[in-house]
C-alpha positions in Angstrom: 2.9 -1.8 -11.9 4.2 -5.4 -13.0 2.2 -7.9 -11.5 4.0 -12.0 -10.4 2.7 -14.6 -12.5 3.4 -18.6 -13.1 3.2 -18.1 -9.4 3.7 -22.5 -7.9 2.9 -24.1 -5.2 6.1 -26.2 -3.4 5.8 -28.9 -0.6 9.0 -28.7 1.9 9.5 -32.3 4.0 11.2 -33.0 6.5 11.1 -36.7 8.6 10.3 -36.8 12.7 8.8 -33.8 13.7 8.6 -33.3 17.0 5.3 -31.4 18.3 5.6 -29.9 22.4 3.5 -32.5 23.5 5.9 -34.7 23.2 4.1 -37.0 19.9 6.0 -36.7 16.5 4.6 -36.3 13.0 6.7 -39.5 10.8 6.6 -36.9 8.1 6.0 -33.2 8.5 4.9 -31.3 5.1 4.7 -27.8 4.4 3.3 -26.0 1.4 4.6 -22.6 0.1 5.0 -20.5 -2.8 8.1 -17.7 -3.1 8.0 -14.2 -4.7 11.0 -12.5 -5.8 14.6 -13.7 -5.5 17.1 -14.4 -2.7 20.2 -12.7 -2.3 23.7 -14.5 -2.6 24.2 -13.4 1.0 20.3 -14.8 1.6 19.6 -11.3 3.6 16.4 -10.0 1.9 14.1 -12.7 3.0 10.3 -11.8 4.6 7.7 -15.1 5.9 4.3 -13.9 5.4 1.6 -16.6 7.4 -2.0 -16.6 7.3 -5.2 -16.3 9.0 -7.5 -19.1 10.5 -8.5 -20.7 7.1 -6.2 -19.1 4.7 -3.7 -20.6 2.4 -0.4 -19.8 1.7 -1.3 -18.2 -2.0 -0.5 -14.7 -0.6 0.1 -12.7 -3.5 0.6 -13.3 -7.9 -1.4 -16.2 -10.0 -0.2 -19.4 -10.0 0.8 -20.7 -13.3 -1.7 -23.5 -14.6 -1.5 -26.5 -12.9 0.5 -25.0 -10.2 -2.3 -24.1 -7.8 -1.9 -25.6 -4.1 -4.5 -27.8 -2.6 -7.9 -26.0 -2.8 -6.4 -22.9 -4.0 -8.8 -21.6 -7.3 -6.5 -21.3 -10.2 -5.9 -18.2 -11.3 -7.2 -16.2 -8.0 -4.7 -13.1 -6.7 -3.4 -14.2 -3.5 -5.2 -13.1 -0.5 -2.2 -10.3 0.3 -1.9 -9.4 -3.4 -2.5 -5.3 -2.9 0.5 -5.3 -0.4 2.8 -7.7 -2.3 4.8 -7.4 -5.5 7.1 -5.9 -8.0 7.6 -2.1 -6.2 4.2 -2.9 -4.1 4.6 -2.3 0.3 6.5 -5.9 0.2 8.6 -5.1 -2.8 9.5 -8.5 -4.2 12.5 -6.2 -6.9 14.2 -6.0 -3.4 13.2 -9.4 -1.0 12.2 -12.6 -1.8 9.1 -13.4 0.3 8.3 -16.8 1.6 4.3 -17.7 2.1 3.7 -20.7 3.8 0.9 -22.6 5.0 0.5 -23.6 8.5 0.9 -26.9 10.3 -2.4 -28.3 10.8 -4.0 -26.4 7.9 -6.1 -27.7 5.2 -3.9 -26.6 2.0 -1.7 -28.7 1.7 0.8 -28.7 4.6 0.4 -31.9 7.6 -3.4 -31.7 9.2 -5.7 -33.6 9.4 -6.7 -34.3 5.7 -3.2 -35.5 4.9 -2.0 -39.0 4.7 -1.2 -40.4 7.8 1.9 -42.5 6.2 1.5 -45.3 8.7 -2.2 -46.3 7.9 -2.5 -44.8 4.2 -5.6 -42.9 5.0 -6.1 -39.4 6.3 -5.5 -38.2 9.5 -9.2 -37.1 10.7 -9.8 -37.1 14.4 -6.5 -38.7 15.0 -4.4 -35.8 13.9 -1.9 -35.0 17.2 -2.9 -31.3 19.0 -0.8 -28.6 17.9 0.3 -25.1 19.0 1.5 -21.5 17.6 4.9 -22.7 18.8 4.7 -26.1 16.9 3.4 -24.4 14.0 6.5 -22.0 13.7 9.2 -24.5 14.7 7.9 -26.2 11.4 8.4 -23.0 9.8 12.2 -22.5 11.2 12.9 -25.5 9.3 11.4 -24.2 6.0 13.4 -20.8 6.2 16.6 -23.0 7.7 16.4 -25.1 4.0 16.9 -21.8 2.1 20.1 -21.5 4.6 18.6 -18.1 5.5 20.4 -16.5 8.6 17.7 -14.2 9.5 14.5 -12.7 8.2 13.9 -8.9 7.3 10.1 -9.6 8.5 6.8 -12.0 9.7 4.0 -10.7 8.2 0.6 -12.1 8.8 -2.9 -11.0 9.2 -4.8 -12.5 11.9 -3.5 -16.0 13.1 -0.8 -14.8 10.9 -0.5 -11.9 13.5 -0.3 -14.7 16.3 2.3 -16.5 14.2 4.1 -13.1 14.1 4.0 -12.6 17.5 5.4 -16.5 18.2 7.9 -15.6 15.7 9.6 -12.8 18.1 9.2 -14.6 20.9 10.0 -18.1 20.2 13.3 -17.0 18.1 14.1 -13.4 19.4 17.0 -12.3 17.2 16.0 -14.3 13.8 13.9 -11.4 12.7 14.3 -7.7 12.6 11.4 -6.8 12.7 7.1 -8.4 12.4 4.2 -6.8 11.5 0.8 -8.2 12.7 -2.3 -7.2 11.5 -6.2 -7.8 13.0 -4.5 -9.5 15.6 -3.1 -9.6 19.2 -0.2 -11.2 21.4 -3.1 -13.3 22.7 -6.1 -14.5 21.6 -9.4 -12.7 22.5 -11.7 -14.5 25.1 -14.7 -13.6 22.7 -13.0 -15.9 20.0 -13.8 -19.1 22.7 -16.9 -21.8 21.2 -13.9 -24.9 20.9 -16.8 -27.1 22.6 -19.9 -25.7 20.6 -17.6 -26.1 17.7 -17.3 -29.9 18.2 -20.7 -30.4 18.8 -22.2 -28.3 15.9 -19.5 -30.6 13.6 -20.3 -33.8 15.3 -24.4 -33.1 14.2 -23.6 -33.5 10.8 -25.1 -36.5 9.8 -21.6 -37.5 7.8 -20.0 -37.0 10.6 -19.2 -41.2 11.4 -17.2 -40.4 14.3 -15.0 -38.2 12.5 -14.3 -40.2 9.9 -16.8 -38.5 7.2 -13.8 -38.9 4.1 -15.3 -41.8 2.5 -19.2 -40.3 3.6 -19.4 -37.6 1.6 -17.9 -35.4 3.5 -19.5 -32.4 6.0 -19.7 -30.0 3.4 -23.1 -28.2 4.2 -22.5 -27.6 7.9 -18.9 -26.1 7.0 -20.8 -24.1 4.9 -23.1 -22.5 7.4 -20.5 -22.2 10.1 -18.6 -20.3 7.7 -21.0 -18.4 6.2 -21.6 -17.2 9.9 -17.9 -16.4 10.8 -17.7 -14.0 7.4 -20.7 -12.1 8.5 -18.6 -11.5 11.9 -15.9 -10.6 9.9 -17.7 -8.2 8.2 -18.1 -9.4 4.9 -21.4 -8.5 2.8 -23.8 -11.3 3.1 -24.0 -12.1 -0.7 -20.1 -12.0 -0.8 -20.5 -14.4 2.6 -22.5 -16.9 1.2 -20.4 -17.4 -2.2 -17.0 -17.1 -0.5 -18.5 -19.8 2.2 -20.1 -22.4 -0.4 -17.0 -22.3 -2.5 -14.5 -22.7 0.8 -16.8 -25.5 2.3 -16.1 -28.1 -0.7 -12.3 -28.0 -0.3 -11.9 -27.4 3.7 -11.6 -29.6 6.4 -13.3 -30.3 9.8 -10.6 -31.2 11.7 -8.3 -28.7 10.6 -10.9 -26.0 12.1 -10.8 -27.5 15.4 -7.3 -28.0 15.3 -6.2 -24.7 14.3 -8.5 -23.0 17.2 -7.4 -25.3 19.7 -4.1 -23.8 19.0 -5.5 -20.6 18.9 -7.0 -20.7 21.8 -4.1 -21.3 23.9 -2.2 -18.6 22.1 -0.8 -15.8 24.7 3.0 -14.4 24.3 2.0 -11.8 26.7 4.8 -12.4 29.3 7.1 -12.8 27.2 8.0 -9.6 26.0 11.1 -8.7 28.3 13.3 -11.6 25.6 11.4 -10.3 22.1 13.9 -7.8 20.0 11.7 -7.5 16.5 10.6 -4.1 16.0 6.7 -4.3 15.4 4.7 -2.8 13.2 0.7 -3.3 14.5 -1.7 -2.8 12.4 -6.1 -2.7 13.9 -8.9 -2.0 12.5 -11.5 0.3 14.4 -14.5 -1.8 14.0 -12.9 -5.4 14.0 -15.3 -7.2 16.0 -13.4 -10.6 16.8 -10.8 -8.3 18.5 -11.5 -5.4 20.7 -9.8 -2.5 19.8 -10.1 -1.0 23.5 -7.5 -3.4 24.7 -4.8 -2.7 21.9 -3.7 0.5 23.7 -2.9 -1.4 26.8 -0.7 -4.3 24.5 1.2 -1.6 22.7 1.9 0.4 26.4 3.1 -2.8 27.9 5.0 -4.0 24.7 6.5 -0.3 25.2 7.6 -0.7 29.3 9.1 -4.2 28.1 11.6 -2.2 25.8 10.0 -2.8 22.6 10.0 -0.6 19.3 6.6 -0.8 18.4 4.7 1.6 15.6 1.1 0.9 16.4 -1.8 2.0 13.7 -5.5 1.7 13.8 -7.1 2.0 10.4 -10.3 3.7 10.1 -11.8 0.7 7.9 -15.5 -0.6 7.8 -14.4 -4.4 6.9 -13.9 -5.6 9.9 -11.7 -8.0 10.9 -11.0 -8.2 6.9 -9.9 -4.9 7.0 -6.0 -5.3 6.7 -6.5 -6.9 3.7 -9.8 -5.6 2.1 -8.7 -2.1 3.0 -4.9 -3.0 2.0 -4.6 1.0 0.4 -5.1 2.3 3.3 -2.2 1.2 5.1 0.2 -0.1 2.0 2.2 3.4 2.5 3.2 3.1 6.0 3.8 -0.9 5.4 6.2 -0.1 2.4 7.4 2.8 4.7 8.6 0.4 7.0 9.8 -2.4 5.1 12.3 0.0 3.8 13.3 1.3 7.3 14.5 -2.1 7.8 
């Protein structure tokens, strides 16, 4: 099976974003990479979005030099088993957008970008976003390509909440989303925003936020990620490399950004206006969501009118598992993709 390669990593721009709490961003950035080609009638299109920390290197290698912002060169993108030439997301027949979030730390607007009004980063002062901000900066992405509608949102955890957003926020643009180790809202175990902050803030780098030119709070990032990949079920040698690594290109603020928006995440009532089919995709020992309560989603998704295909994967990685355990699902994702 061919595999992409020369893979690069693209900045869209656009001027006067402006966020729901009614503060604007003078210049809203975006990074993303493509996979495939668009149509002349632009009709083969799929946006695939990330999890918490993720970047938008989803699938391929990048060509050298073309890596985006803390992105190792060379890597396979984090959704490489499920997309590519004739793979679940067959990029012979779609072209596939990956983008990296609002607020992230890859290369799109957060809080380690340049504020263009005082020609230093963001840090603490970066504005509060939500899921909804974070996809009406995606809108504009796919709007640039003068795409009409998508085939498909696919993403794996906050990429499932950005899916879910997706339907809800612009019911009609897509035909159909498929998230993964996620939910319509976020879990009340996720919580910790304060503890968070505080457990950042005792980093003695920390300078009231402004740690950029103080080195930098590279060792508690470390531990706090080191932690979270144990809860995700990763294998604790695999955790500690993976979290080392991540900790000297990630930022602070991004983290509490991000959950902030996560943590006000919930499309719950909002089903009765959503028309996507959905394809939802758990994992039987994900401890970050509880599997017990998917049932109830899907039969309420369901009353609300909703074409939903619901699958729990008998994987023992966790909340990785969509992902990690990518074979075990990649027949009824390519299944699907084609039903569309």
């Amino acid at each position: 099976m061919a595999e992409l390669t020369e893979i690069e990593s693209k900045t869209f721009t656009a001027r006067d974003f402006q966020l729901e709490n009614g503060k604007s961003l003078p210049v809203l950035e975006l990074a993303y990479e493509t996979y495939g080609t668009l149509t002349p009638q632009r009709d083969n299109a799929i946006l695939v979005v990330h999890g918490y920390t993720s970047s938008h290197h989803a699938a391929g290698r990048n060509a050298k030099g073309k890596a985006g912002r803390g992105v190792a060169e060379g890597s396979a993108g984090w959704f490489d088993a499920l997309i590519g030439p004739g793979k679940a997301v067959d990029t012979d027949r779609h072209f596939v957008i990956a983008v990296n979030a609002l607020g992230s730390a890859h290369g799109s607007s957060g809080p380690n970008a340049i504020d263009p009004r005082t020609k230093k980063p963001y840090g603490p002062t970066f504005p509060e976003i939500t899921l909804r901000d974070m996809v009406a900066s995606q809108k504009l992405l796919v709007d640039s390509f003068g795409i009409p509608r998508l085939v498909a949102v696919i993403g794996p955890s906050m990429g499932g909440f950005q899916s879910f957003q997706w339907a809800a926020s612009y019911p009609g643009f897509m035909t159909a989303i498929v998230p993964s180790v996620s939910a319509p809202r976020a879990p009340s175990r996720l919580g910790g925003l304060a503890q968070l902050q505080k457990r950042l803030a005792s980093d003695p780098n920390w300078n009231g936020g402004w740690y950029y030119e103080k080195g930098g709070v590279a060792a508690t990032l470390e531990q706090i990620r080191y932690e979270t990949l144990l809860n995700y079920g990763q294998a604790e040698r695999e955790a500690k490399a993976a979290a080392r690594s991540w900790a000297k290109i990630y930022d602070a603020h991004s983290l509490v950004t991000l959950r902030r928006a996560i943590d006000s995440f919930d499309i719950t009532g909002q089903y009765k206006k959503m028309t996507a089919k959905i394809l939802y995709v758990q994992s039987k020992t994900d401890k970050l969501f509880d599997i017990a309560q998917c049932p109830a989603y899907v039969s309420d998704m369901r009353k609300a009118g909703l074409d939903i295909t619901y699958v729990e994967l008998p994987s023992d990685k966790g909340h990785l598992a969509s992902h990690a355990d990518a074979a075990m699902w990649a027949p009824i994702l390519g299944a699907f993709v084609k039903s569309l």
